[in-house]
N, CA, C and O of each residue as an XYZ file, in Angstrom:
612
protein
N      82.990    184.858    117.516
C      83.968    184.465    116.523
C      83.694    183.005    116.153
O      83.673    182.204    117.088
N      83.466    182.522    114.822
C      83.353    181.370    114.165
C      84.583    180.782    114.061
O      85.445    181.218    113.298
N      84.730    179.864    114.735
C      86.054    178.688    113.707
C      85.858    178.159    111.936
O      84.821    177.496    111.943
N      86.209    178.177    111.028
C      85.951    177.679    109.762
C      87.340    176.896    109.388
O      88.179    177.218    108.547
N      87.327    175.806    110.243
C      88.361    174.811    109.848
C      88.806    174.295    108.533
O      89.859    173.684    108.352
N      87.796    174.630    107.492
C      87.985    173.902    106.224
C      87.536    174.757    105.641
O      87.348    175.862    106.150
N      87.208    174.426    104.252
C      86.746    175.312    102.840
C      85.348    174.744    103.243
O      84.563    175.670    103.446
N      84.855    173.648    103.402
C      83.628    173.627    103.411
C      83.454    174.087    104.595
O      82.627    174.009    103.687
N      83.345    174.456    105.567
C      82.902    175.792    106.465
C      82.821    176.632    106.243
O      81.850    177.207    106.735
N      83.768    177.463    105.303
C      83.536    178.685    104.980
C      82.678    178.730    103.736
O      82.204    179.822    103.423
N      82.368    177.428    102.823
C      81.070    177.646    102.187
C      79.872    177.727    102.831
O      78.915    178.394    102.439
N      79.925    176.821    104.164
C      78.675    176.389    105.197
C      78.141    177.623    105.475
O      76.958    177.917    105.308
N      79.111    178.442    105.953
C      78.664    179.956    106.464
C      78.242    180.662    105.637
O      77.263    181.336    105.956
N      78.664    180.771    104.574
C      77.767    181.418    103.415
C      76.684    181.196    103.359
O      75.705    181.939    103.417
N      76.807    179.874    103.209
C      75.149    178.847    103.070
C      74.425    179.397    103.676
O      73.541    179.986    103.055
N      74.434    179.497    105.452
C      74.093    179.826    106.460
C      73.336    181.420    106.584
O      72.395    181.742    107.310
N      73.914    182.049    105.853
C      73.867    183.780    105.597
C      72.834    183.960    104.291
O      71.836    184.649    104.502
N      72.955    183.557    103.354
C      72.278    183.356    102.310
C      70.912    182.900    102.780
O      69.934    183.626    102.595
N      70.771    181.318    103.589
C      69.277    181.588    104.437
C      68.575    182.458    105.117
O      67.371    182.263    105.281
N      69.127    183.430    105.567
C      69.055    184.451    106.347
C      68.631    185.805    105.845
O      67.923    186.675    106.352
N      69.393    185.715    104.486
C      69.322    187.082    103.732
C      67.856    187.209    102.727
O      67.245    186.487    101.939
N      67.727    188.674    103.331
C      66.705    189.352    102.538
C      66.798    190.675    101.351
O      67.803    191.360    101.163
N      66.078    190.752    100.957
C      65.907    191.846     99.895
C      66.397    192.975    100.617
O      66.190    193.119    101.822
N      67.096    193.849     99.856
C      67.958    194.827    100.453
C      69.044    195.077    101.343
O      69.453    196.183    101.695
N      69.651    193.502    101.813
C      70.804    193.583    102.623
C      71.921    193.917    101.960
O      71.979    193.984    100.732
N      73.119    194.204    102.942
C      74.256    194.452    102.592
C      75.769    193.708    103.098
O      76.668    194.156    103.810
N      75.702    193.126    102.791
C      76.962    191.890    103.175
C      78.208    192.428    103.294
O      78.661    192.447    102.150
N      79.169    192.965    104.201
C      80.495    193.107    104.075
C      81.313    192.403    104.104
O      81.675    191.974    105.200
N      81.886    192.027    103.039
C      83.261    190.650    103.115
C      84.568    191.605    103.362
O      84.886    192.485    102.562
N      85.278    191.327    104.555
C      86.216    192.002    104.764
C      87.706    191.287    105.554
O      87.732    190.818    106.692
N      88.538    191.346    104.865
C      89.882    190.759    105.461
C      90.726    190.874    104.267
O      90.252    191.540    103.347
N      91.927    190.333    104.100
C      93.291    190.143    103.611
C      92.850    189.487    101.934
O      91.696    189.174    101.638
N      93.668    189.413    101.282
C      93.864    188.020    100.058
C      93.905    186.875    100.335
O      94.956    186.550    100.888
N      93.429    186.355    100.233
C      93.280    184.484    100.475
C      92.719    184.958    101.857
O      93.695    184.966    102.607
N      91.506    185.394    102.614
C      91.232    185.219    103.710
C      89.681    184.347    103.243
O      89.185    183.702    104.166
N      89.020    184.314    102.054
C      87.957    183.241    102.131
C      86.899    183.895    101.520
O      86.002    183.247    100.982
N      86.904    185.417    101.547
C      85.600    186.009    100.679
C      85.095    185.427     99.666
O      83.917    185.076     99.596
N      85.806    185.297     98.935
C      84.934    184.687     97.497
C      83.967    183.102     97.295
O      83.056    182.678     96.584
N      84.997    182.539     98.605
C      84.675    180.874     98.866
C      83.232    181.293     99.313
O      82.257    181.142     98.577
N      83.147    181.980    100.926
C      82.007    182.664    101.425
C      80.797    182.897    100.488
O      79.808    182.182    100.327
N      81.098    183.986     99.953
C      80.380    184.686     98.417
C      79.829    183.002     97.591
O      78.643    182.867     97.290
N      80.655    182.080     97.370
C      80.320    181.098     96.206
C      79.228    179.792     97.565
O      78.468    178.982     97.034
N      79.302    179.802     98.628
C      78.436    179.059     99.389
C      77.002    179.649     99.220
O      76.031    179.095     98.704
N      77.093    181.076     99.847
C      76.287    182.218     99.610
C      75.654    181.987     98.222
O      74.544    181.455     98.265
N      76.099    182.257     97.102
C      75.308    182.258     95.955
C      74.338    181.064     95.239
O      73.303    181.105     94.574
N      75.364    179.805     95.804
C      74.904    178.751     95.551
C      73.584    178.108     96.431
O      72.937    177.177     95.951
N      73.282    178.633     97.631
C      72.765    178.774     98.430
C      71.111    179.183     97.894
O      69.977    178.875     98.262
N      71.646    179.965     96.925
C      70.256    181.114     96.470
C      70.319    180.810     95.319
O      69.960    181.763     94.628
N      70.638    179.827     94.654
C      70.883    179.546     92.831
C      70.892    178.040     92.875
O      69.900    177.311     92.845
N      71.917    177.748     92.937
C      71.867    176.108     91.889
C      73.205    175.634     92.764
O      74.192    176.369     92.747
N      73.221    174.556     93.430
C      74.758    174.037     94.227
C      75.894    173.781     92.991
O      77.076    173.663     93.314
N      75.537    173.709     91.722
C      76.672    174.190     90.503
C      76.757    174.960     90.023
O      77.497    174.892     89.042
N      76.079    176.284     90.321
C      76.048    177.425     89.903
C      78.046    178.093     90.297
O      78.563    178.253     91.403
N      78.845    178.387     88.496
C      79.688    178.582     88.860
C      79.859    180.118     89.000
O      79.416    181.037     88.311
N      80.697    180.107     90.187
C      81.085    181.293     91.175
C      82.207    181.910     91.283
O      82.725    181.545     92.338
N      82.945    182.760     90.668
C      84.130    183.199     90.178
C      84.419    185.134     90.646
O      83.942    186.126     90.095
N      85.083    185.068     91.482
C      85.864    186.344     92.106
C      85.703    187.239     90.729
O      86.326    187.015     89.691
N      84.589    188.468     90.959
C      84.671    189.399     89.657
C      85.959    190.299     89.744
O      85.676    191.385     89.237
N      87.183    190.282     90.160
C      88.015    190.545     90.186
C      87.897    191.861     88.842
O      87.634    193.050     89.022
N      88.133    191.299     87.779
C      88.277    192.340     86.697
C      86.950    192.993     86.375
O      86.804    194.142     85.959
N      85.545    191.674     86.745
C      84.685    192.542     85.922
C      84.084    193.268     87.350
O      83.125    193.925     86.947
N      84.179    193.433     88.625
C      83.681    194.378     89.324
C      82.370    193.692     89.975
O      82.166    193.302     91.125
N      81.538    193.686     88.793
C      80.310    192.949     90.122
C      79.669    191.894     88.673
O      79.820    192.163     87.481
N      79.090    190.914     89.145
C      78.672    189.506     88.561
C      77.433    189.763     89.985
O      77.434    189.987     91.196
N      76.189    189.481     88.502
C      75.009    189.506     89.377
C      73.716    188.114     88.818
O      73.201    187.819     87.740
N      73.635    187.628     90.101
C      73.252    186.010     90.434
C      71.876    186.368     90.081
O      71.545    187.488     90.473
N      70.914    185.644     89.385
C      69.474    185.670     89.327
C      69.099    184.681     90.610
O      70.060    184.093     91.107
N      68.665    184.603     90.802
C      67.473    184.123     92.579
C      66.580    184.238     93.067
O      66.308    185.402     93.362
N      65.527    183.109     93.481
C      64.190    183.829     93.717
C      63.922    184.690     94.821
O      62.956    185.447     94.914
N      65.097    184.480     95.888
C      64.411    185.893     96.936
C      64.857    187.040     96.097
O      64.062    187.976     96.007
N      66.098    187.135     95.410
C      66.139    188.495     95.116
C      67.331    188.427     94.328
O      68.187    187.618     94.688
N      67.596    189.323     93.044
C      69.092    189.337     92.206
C      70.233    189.313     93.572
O      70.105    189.939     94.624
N      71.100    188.601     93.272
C      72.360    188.791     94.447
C      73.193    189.526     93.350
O      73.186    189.209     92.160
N      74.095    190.812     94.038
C      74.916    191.633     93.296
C      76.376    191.117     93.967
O      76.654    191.553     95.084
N      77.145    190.357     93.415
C      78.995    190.443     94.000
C      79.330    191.443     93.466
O      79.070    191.706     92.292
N      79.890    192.081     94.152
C      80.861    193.028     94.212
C      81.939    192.377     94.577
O      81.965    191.409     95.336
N      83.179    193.074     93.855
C      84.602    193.157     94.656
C      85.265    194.410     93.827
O      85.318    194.659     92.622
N      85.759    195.110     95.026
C      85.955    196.424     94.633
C      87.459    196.381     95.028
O      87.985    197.484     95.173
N      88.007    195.602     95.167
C      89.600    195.733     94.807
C      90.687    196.501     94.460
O      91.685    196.991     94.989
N      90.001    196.420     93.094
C      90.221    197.562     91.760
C      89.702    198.714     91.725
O      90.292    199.410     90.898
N      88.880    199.240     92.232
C      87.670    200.690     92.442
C      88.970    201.787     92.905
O      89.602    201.713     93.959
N      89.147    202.709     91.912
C      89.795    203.732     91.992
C      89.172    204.863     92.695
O      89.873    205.596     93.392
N      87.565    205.114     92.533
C      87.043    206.241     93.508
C      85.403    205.175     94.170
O      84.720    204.224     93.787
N      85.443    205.752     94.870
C      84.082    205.060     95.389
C      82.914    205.471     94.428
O      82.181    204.616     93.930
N      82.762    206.871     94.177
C      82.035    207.351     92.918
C      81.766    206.489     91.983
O      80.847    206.724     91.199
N      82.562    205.260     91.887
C      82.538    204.361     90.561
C      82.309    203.692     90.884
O      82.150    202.807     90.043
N      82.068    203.337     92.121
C      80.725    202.036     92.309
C      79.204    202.189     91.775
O      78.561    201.266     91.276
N      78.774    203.414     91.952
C      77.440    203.931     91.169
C      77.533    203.705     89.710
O      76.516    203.740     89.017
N      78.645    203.486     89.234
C      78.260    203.396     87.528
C      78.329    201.843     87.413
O      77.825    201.440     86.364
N      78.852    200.824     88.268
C      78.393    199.260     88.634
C      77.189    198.536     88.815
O      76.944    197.332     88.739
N      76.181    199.964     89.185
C      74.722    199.721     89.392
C      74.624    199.820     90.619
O      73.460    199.723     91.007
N      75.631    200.029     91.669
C      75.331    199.640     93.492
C      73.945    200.438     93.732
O      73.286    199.978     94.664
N      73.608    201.102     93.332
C      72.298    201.739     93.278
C      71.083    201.163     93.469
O      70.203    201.276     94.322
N      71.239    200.502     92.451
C      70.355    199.437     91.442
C      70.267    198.508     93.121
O      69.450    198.554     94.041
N      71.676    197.634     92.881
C      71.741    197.123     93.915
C      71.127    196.764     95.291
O      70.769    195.671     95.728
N      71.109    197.848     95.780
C      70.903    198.500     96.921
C      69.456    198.241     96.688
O      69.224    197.042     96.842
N      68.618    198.787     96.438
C      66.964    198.549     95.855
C      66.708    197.628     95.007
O      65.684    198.083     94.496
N      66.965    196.389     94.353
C      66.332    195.521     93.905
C      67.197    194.133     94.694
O      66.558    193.105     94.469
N      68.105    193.936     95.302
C      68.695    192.950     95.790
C      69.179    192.571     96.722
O      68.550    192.902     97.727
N      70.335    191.810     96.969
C      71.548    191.626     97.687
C      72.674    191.916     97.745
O      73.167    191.254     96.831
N      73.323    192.375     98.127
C      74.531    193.124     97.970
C      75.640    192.268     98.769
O      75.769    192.410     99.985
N      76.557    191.236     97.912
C      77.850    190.803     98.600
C      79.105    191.592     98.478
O      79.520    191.392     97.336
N      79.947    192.436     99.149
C      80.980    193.040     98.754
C      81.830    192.679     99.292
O      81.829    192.623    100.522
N      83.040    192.243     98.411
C      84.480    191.967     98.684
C      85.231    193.893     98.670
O      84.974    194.879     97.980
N      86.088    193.660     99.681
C      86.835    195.429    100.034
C      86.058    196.360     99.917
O      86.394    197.153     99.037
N      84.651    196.725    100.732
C      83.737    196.922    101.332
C      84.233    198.766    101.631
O      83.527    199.773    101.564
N      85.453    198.642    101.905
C      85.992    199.659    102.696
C      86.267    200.856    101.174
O      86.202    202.085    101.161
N      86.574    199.899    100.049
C      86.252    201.089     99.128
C      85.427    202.106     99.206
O      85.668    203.308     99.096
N      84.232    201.440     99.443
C      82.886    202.708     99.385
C      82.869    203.757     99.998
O      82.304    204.648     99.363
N      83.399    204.172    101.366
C      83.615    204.889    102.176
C      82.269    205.409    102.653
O      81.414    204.721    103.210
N      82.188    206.573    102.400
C      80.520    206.820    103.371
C      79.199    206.119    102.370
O      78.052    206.158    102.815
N      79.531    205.390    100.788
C      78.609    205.320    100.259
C      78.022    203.393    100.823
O      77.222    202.706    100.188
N      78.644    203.034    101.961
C      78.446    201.538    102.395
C      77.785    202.372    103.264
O      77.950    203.418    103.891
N      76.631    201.148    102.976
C      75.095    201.491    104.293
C      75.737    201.395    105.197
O      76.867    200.909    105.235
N      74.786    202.087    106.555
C      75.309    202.200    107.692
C      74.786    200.755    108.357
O      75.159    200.389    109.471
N      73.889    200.004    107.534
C      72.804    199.259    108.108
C      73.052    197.837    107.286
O      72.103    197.140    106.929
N      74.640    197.437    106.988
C      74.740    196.498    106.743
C      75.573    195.442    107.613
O      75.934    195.799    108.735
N      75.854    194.322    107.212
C      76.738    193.120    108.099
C      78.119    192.980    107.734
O      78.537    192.917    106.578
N      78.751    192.938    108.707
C      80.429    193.143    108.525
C      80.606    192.066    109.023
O      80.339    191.856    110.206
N      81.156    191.046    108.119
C      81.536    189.457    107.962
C      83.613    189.658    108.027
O      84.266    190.012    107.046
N      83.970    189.463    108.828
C      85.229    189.747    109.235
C      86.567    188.562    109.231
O      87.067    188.124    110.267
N      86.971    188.199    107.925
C      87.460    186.849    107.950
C      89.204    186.989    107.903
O      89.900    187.675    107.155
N      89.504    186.272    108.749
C      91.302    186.050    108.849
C      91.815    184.632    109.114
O      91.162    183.788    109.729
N      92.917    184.457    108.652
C      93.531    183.433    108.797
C      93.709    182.745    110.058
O      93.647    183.661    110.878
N      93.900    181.628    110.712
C      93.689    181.349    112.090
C      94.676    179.488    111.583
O      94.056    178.546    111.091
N      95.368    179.472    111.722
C      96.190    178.418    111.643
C      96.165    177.760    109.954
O      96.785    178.046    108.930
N      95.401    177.026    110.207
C      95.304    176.171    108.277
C      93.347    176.626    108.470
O      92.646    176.084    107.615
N      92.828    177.250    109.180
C      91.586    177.123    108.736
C      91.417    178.962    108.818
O      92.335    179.671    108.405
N      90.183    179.539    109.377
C      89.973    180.851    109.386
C      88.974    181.209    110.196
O      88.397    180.340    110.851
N      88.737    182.075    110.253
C      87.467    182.888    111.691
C      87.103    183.981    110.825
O      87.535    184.657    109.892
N      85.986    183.815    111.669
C      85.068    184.927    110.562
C      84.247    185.437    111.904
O      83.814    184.613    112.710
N      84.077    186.787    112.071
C      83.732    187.836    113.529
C      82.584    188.122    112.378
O      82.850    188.190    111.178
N      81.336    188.270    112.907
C      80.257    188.762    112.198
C      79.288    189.970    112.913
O      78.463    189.650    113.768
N      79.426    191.098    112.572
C      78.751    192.284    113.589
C      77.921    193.239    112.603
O      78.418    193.831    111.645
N      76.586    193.292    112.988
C      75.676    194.274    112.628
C      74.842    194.711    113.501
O      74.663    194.301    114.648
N      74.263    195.664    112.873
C      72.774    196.402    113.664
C      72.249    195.710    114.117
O      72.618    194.551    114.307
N      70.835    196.374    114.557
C      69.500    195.394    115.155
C      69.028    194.647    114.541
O      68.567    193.628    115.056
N      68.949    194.942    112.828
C      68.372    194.389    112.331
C      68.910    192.976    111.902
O      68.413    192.188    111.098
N      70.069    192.864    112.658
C      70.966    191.698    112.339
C      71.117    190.908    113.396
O      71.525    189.770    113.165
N      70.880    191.232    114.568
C      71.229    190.017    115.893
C      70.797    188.846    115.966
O      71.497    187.854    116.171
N      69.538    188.862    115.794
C      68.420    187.363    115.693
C      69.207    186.642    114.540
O      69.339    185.418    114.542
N      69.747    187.482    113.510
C      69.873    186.638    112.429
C      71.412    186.039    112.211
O      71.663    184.963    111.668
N      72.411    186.996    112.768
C      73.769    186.419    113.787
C      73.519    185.286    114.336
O      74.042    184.247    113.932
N      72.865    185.324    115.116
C      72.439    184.088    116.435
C      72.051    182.832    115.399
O      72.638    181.767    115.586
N      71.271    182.908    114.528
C      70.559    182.257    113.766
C      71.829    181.315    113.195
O      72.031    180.101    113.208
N      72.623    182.524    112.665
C      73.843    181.628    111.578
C      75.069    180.764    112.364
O      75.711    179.728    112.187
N      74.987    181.738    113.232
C      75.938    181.394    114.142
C      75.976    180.012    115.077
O      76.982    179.451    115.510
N      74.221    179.533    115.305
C      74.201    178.368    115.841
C      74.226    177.257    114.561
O      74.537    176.074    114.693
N      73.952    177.706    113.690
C      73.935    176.627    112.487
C      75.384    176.640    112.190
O      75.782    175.526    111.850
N      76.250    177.512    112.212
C      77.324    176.884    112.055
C      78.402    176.336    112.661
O      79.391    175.923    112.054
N      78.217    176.310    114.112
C      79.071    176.110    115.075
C      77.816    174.510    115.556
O      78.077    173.702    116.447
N      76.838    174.480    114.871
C      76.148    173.356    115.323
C      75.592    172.716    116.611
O      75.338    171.582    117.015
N      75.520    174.036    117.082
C      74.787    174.321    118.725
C      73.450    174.330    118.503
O      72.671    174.505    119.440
């Protein structure tokens, strides 16, 4: 479990994840309203784009997709997603095979969220937040990785 005392921690960790991330991952942003996804998501993007690259919760439009040289980053936030079925007409497809995949309410997708992605787990924790980060194999080294960069061990 990460402490993220401030907003700039929870951009740091993005930051942190975004170094890390490769072509074809799958990012799960998962917690409450105001728990930090999008802040996360805008460290993350900026990370892989431009540190003014502006970064805005696709709330209405569904997914906003980042040009980058490791790879297109796809935001998602599925909020609004009435069937999971209708993530495929968003491009998650597309997604899935040409990029990065950040998703805000992750849990929309239901069986159509890889089995083989990272579940970034963020909640409120006094005035700052914690973020629990758990994946596969293909994710431990790279946990460890973020995890000492952001706790600064």
């Amino acid at each position: 479990m990460l402490t993220l005392a401030t907003e700039k921690d929870t951009l740091a960790l993005g930051a942190a994840l975004a170094a890390e991330a490769q072509r074809g991952d799958v990012i799960a942003l998962v917690g409450p309203l105001g728990a930090g996804k999008t802040t996360l998501a805008r460290g993350f993007i900026q990370r892989l784009t431009t540190y003014d690259e502006e970064v805005v919760s696709p709330t209405f439009t569904l997914v906003q997709v980042y040009e980058a040289a490791a790879a297109p980053v796809w935001h998602f936030d599925l909020y609004r997603l009435d069937n999971a079925n209708d993530a495929l007409e968003l491009g998650f497809e597309d997604a899935l095979a040409t990029g990065i995949s950040l998703i805000e309410w992750p849990e929309r997708l239901g069986a159509l969220l890889p089995a083989k992605h990272l579940k970034v787990a963020l909640s409120s924790a006094g005035l700052g937040r914690q973020a629990d980060l758990s994946g596969g194999p293909a994710w431990v080294d790279r946990i460890a990785a973020v995890s000492k960069y952001v706790s600064g061990t």
